[in-house]
Backbone bond lengths (Angstrom), bond angles and torsions (degrees), N, CA, C in turn:
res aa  C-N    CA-C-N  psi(-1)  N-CA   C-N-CA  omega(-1)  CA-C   N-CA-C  phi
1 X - - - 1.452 - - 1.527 108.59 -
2 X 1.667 109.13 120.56 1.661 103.75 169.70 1.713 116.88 -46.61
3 X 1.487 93.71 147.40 1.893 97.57 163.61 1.075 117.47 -50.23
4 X 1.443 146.75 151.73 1.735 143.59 130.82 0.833 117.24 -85.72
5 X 1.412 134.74 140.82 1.465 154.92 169.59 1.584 109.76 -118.92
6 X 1.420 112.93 140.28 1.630 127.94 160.23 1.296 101.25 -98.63
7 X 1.927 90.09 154.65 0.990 110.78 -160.61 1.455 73.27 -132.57
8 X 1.996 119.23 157.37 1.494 115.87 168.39 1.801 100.39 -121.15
9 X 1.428 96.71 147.89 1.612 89.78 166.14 0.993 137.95 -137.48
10 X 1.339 151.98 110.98 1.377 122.83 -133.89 1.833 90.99 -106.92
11 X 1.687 105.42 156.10 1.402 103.78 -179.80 1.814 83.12 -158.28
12 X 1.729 86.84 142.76 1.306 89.38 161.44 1.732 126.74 -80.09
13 X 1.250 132.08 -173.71 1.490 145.19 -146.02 1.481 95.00 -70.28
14 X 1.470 118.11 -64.66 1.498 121.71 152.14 1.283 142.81 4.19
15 X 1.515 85.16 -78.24 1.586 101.45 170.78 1.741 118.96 -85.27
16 X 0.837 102.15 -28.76 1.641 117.71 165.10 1.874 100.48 -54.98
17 X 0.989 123.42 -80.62 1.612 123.29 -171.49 1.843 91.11 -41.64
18 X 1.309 116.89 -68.23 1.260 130.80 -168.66 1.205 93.34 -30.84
19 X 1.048 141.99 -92.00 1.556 140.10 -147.53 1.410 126.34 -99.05
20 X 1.084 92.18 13.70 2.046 123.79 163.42 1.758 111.92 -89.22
21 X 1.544 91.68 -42.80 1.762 99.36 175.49 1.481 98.80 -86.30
22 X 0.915 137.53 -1.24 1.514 110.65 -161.83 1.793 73.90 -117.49
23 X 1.602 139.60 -87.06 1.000 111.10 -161.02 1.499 124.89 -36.90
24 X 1.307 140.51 -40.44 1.203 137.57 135.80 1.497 121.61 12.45
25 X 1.262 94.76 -87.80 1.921 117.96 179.76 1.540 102.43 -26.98
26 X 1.799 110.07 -66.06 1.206 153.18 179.95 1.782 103.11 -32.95
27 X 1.539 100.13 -58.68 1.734 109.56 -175.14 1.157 93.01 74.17
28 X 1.610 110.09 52.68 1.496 112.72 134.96 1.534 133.84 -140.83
29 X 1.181 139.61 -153.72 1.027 155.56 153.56 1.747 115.01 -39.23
30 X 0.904 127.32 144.87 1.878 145.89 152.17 1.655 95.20 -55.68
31 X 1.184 96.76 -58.58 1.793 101.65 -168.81 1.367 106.20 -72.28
32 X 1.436 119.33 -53.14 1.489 116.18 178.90 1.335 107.37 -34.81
33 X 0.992 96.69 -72.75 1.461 128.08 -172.42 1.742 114.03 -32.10
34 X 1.422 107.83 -35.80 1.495 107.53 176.61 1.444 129.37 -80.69
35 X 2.079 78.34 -36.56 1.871 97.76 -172.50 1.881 106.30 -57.54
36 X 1.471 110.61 -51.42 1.265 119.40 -172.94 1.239 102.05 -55.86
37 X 2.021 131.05 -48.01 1.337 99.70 178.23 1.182 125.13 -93.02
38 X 1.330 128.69 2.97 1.719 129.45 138.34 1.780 116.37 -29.48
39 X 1.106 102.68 -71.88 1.409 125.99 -175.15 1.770 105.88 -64.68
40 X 0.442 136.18 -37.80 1.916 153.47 153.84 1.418 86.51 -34.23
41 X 0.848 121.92 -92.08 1.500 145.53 -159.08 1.273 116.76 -40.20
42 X 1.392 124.76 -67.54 1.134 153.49 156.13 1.991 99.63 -28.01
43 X 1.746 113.07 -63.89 1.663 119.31 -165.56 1.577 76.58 -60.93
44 X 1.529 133.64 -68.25 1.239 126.06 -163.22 1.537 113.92 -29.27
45 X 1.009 112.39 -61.10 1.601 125.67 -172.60 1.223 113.30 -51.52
46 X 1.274 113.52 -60.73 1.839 131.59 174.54 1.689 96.92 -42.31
47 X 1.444 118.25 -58.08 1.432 118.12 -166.62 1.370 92.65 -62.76
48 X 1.612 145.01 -60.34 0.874 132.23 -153.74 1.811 116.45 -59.88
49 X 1.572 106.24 -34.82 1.453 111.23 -161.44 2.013 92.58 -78.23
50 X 1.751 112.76 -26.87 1.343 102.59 -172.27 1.435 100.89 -68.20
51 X 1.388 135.87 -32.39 1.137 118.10 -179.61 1.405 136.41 -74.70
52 X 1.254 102.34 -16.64 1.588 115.04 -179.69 1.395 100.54 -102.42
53 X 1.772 114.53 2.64 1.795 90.20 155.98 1.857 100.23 -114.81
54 X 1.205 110.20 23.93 1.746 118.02 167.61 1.279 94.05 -95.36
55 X 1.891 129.58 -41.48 1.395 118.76 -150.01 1.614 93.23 -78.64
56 X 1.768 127.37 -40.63 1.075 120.87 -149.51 1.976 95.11 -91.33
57 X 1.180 114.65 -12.47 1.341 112.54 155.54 1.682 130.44 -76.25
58 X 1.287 137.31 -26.66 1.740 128.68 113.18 1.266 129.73 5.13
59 X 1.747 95.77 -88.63 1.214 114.76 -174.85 1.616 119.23 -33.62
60 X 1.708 113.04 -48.37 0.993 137.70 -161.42 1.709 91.84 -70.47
61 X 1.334 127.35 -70.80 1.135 149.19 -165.41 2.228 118.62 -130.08
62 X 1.256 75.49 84.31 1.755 102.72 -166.46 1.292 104.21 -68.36
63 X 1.894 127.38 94.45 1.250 118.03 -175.20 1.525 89.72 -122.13
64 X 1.256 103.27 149.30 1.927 99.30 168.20 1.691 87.78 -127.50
65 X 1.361 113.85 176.24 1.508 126.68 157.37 1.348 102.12 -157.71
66 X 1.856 111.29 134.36 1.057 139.60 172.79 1.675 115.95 -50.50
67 X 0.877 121.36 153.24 1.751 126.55 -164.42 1.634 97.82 -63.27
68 X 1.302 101.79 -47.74 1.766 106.81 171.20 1.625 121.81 -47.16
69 X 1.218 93.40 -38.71 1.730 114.94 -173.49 1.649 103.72 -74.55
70 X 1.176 120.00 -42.35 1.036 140.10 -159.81 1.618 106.31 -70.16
71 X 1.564 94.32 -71.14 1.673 104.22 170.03 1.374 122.42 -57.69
72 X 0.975 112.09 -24.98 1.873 120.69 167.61 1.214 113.71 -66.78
73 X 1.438 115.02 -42.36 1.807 120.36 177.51 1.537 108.67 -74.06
74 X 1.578 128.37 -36.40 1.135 128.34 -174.89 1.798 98.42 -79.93
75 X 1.316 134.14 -11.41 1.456 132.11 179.50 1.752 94.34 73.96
76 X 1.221 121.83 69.90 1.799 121.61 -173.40 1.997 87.12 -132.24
77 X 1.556 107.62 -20.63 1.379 98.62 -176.45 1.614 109.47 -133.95
């Protein structure tokens, strides 16, 4: 069985109701509820930096292939 670790967070009254009602809504966890948008966040980011090192790899060397081209390289035709 993996380790568990706490994490603490402080939030004011606000934000406290806020994300008490909404995991709620959800039918889940406080904790669920954080890890997923921790972890959300984080895949967001990763996707963002993979694309802007796909876009600046393009840039460099600008190849496209046609859907025909495409499916021929993947072996689909």
């Amino acid at each position: 069985m993996s380790e568990k670790f706490t994490v603490s967070l402080r939030l004011n009254e606000k934000e406290n109701t806020l994300i008490r009602n909404f995991a709620e809504i959800k039918g889940i966890s406080i904790s669920e509820f954080l890890r997923e948008s921790a972890l959300n966040e984080i895949k967001e980011a990763l996707d963002v930096l993979e694309y802007e090192e796909a876009l600046e790899k393009y840039v460099k060397k600008p190849k496209t292939y046609t859907s025909a081209e495409l499916k021929e390289k993947l072996g689909l035709i």
